[in-house]
N, C-alpha and C positions, 0 to 999 in steps of 0.2 A: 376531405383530408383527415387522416389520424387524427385525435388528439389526447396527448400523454395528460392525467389529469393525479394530482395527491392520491395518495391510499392515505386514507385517516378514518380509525374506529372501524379496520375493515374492511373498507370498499371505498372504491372509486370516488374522488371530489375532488368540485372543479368551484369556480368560485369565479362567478355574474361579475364580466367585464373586464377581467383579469386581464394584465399584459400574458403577452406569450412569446415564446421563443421557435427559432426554426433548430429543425431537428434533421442532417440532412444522409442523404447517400453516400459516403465518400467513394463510391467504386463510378459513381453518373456523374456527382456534382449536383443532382437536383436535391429540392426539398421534399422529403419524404412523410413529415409529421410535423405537430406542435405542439410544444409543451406549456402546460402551462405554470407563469412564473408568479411563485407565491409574495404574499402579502405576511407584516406581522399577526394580522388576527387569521390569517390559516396557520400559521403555527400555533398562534392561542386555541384553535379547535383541534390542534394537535396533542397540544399538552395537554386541554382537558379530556382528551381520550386516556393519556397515558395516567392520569391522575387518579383516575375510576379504576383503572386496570390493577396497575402497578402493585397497590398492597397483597390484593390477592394473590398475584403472581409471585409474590414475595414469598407470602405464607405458603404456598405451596408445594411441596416436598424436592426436593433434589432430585429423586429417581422419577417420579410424574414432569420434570422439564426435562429431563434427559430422554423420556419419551417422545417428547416433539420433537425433540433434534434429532434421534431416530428415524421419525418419522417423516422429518423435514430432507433429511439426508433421503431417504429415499424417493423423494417424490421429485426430486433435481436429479439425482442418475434418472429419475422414468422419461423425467422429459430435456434430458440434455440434448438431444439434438433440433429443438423448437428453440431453446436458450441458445446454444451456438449460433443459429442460422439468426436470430432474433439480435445477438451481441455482434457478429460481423457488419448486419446489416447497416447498423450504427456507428459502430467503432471505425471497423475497415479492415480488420485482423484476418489472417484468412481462419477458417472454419476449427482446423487443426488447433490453432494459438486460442482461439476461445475456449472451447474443451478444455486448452489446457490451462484459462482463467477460471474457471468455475470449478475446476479439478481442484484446483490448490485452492480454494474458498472451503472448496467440502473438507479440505481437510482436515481444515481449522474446525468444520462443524464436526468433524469424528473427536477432535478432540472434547471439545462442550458438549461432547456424549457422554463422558466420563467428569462430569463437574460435582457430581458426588461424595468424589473421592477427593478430587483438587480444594474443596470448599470445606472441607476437616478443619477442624482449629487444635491446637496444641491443650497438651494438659498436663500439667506438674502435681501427683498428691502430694501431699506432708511440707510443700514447702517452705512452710511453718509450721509451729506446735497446731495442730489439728485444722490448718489452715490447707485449700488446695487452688488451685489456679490456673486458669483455662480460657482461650480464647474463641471467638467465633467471627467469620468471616459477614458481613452482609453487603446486601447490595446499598447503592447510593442514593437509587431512586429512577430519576430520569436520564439518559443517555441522548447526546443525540453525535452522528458523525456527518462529516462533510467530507466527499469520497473524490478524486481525480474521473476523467475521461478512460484514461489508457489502462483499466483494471475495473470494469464496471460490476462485474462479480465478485471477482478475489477479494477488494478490498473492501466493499460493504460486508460481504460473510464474516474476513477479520476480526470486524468491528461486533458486527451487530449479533453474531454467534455466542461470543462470548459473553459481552452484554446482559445478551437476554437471559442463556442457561445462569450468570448470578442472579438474577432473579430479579433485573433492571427496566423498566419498560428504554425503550429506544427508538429515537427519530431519527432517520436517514434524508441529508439531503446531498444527493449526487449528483454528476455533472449533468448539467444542461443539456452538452454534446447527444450524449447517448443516454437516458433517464428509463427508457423499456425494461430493459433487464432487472435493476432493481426493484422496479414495480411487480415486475413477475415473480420477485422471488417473496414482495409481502405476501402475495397472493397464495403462495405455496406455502408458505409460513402458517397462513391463516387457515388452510386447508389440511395442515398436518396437525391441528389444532393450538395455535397458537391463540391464546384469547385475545378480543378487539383491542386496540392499542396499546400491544407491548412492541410489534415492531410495525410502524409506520413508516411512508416516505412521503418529502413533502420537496415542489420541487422549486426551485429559485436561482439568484445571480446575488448579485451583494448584497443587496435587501434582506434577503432571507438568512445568511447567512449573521450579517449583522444581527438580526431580529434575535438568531440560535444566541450569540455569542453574549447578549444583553439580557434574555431572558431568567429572570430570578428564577425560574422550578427549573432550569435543568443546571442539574448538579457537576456533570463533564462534558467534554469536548473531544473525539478524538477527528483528526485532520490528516489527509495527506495529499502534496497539491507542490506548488513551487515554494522554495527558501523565501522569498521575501512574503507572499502570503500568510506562509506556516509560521514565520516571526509575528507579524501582523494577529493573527489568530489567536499566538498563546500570550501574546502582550494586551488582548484586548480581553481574552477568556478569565485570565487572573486578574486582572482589574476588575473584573466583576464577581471574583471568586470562585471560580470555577476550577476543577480541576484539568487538568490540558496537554493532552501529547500534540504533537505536531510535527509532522514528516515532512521534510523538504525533500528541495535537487540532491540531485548528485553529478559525479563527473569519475565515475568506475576507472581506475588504471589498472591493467593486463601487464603484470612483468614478465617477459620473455626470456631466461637464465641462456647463455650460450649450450646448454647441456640439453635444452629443451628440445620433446617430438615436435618440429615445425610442422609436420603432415597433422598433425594434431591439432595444434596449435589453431593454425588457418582453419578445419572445421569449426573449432569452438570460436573460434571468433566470427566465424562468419551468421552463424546464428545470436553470436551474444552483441556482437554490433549492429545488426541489419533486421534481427524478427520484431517483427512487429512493428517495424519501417523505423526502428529505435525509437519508440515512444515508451519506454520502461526505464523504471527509477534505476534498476538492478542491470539494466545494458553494459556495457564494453566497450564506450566509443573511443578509450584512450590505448594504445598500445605499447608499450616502452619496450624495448630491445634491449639489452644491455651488448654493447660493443659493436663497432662498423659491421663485424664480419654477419653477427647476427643480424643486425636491421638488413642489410642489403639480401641475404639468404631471407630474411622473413618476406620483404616487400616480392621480392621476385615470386613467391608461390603464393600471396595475395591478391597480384593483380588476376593472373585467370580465374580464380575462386570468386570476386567478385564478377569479372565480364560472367561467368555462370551463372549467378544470382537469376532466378526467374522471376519478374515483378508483376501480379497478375491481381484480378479482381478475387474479393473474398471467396468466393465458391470454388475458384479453381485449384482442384485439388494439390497441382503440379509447383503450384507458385510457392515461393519462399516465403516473403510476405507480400501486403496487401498496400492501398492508400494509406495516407495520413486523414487523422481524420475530417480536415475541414479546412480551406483555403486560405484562410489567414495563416494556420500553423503552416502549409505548404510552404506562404511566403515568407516566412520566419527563419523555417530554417532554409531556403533559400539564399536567405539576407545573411547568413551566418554564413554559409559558403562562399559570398564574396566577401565579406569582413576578413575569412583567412585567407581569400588571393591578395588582398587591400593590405595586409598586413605581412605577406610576404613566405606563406607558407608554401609550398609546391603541393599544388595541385593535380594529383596522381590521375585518379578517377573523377571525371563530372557528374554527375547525377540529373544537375537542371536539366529541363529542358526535355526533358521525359514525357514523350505522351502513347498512351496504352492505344492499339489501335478496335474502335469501335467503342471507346472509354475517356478519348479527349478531352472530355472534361472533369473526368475524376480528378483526385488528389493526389496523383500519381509523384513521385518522386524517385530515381534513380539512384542506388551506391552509390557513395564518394569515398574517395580515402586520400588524405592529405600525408603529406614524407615531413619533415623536415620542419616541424611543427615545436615550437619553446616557448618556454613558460611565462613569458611576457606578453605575449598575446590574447589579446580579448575571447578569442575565439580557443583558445584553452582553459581560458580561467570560466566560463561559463558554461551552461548546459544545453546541447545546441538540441537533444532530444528528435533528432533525428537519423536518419541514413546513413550517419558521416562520422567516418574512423577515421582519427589523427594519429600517427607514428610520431610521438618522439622520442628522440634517441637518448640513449645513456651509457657513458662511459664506462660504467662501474656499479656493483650490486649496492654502497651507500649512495648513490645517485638516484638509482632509479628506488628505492628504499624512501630517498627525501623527497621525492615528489609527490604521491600520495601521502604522505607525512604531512606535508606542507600547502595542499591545497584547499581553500576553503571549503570545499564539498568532504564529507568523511563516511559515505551510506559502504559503499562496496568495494573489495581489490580482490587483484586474484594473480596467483604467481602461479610461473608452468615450468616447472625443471624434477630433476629427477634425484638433485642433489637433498635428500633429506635435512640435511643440516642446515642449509640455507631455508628452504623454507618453514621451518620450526624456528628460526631466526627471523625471517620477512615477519609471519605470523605473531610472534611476540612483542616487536618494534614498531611496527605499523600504527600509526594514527590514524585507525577506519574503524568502523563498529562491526563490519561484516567483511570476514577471509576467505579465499577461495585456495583450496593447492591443488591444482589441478582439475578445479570447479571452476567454468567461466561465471556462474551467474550462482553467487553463493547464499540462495536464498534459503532461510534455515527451515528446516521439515516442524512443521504445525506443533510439536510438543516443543521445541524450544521457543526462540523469542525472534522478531523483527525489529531494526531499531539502529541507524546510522549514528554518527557524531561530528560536532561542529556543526557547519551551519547545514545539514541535513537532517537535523532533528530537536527541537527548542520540547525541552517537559524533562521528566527522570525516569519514564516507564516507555517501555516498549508496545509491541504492538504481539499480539497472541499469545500462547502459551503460560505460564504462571508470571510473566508480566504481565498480560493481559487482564489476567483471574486480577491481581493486586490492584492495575489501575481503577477496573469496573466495581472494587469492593472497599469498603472499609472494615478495618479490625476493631474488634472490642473486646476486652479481657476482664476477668471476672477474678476478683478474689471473694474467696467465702470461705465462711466458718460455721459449724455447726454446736454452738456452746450443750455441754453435756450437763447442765444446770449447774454448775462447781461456780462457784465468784471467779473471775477473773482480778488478782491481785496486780497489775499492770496498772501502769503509770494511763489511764484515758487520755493523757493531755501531752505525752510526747510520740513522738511520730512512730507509727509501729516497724519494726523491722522483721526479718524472719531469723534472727538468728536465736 
């Protein structure tokens, strides 16, 4: 059998008698590989790779790292279709939805092509009598992130693209579930010339992460993973001084304006609910209608749009999306789809109970979409992260305005109407960090920033773009003066000003 082993300083390491984890199919149900789960002294032969590396990396020019990422960036379009076929096999995603995880990783690495220019620091002459003042951006040191299952590309790139063009060494340790992909992408790293331990991965379950989050040499944390983890993470990261972003759940609401294209509408939702078997932080699973006449006109062209859904294994080209990736989350959000019959929601579409034929025992899961669904329910107020769209209804554009307002999750919303005014109004009002108008899945393009509010995000920085640049660096500003030999007639003993 396979077995997934660290990239530390380079190449491959595995470590004499290590637990391991299973690594499985979600399209069979079997066990395809194992990984192995690291210890704190493999992150100590982690750090001391990144320790050796890191200064020189440091010292090394802006336009010579932007060449690796040049060169990194190319070497992932050469072999994107070994990384698809490689992320599905894992994940469950079909073929299509990986591409388009590694798609938007790269994009982030087009951006840390240009870290040259983003890593300039400010300069004021004369801002005193012969006095000028200027700052400079540097890296922090060591890096390491801790990445989800349902984004095995995307979000290590996020991280570790950025990271590294400041000029950071970086540890990555990603989900257990699916651990291949990240491993392939140190390997390309190190092949586009990245030197031995600036981007590492190391692979673990709470051990290791604990070990990341206690470790005096690494200087930040970035995380993205569930709300009550990512609390956990950035409560335990700054207790040890570190600095700490941390991405949680979410719970996405769709407002549907009565003005809105419903033929529209249902497309985008049917991908922004259902791709990826809804295992994405950025999905759609809440739909708000505002008024009878809407919701009743929405559901009505919902239901055949899901009975159409095709649920197939990751290779099949034809399928919409794929499995979930691994039996216990099946039975999860299973359990969540009777929590909202238990609690009284009308149950439109089932899902359970779904089996793929010749595929029985995949991970297979079925649509669901629930009508009639309020805010008092367990099964709204949480993130069920799968297959399953809830409608609920709203009387009125401050209703459906208050409820993404007012929900503990705050990563994503997105309004569909065609009223300008209103949604330059929803946009403004809104208590979420991420707007969509007429975008179901309003994920911001790589030069801007990633980054929810409330309990979808615990830190002060976001995740890529010149958030990014800021978390992964620190500032240091420089006054200076060049005395022209003349005495300085000044007080030496009160504080200087520029005036």
């Amino acid at each position: 059998m396979r077995v997934i082993d660290h990239h530390i300083a380079g190449h491959a390491s595995g470590a004499g008698g290590a637990r391991t984890g299973d690594v499985f199919d979600p399209n069979t149900g079997q066990v395809q590989a194992s990984v192995t789960l690291g210890t704190p002294t493999d992150l100590d032969r982690a750090v001391a790779a990144a320790q050796t590396a890191q200064p020189g990396w440091a010292a090394t020019n802006p336009q010579r790292r932007a060449r690796v990422m040049f060169n990194f960036k190319a070497l992932v379009e050469a072999n994107m279709d070994e990384l698809a076929q490689l992320l599905s096999s894992e994940h469950g995603k079909v073929i299509a939805d990986s591409r388009g995880d590694i798609q938007r990783g790269l994009e982030v690495v087009e951006f840390a092509c240009g870290i040259p220019h983003v890593l300039k620091g400010e300069y004021t002459q004369g801002a005193g009598p012969g006095i000028d003042v200027y700052s400079m951006r540097q890296p922090l040191g060591i890096g390491a992130g801790i990445t989800p299952f349902n984004f095995p590309a995307m979000i290590p790139l996020w991280m570790g693209a950025v990271a590294t063009a400041c000029g950071n060494a970086f540890i990555l340790k990603p989900s257990e579930r699916d651990p291949s992909v990240p491993v392939r992408l140190a390997e390309l790293m190190r092949e586009a010339g990245m030197p031995e331990g600036i981007f590492q991965v190391v692979h673990g379950d709470k051990e290791m992460v604990d070990a990341i989050l206690d470790h005096p040499a690494i200087a930040a944390v970035s995380f993205v993973g569930s709300s009550d983890i990512a609390h956990y993470v950035y409560n335990r990261g700054v207790a040890a001084g570190k600095r700490v972003q941390a991405m949680g759940g979410a719970k996405n609401h769709g407002i549907v304006m009565p003005d809105a294209d419903l033929d529209q509408v249902v497309a985008d939702l049917s991908g922004a609910a259902f791709g990826s078997a809804g295992e994405r932080c950025m999905a759609l699973p809440v739909v708000v209608p505002v008024g009878e006449k809407t919701a009743d006109a929405l559901r009505e062209k919902l239901i055949p749009a899901i009975d159409a859904l095709r649920v197939g294994v990751s290779t099949d080209a034809e399928a919409h999306y794929g499995p979930v990736v691994n039996a216990a989350h099946k039975q999860r959000v299973e359990n969540w789809i009777q929590t909202g019959v238990d609690e009284g929601a009308e149950l439109v579409v089932d899902g359970r109970g779904f089996k793929l034929q010749g595929h029985e025992e995949g991970f297979f899961i079925g649509p669901s979409l629930f009508d009639r669904v309020t805010t008092d329910m367990q099964s709204y107020k949480e993130e069920i992260f799968g297959p399953v769209l809830q409608i609920v209804r709203a009387k009125d554009f401050e209703e459906a305005l208050r409820l993404p307002t007012e929900h503990q999750y705050g990563n994503g919303v997105a309004i569909f109407t065609r009223n300008g005014h209103a949604a330059r109004e929803f946009a403004a009002r809104v208590n979420v960090g991420m707007v969509g108008i007429n975008v179901p899945i309003p994920v911001p393009v790589a030069y801007h920033t990633f980054g929810g509010w409330k309990r979808s995000a615990f830190g002060d920085t976001n995740q890529h773009g010149m958030e990014g640049v800021k978390f992964w660096t620190k500032v240091k500003t420089i006054t200076q003066r060049w005395p022209d030999g003349s005495p300085d007639g000044g007080n030496a003993f009160v504080i200087p000003t520029m005036g």
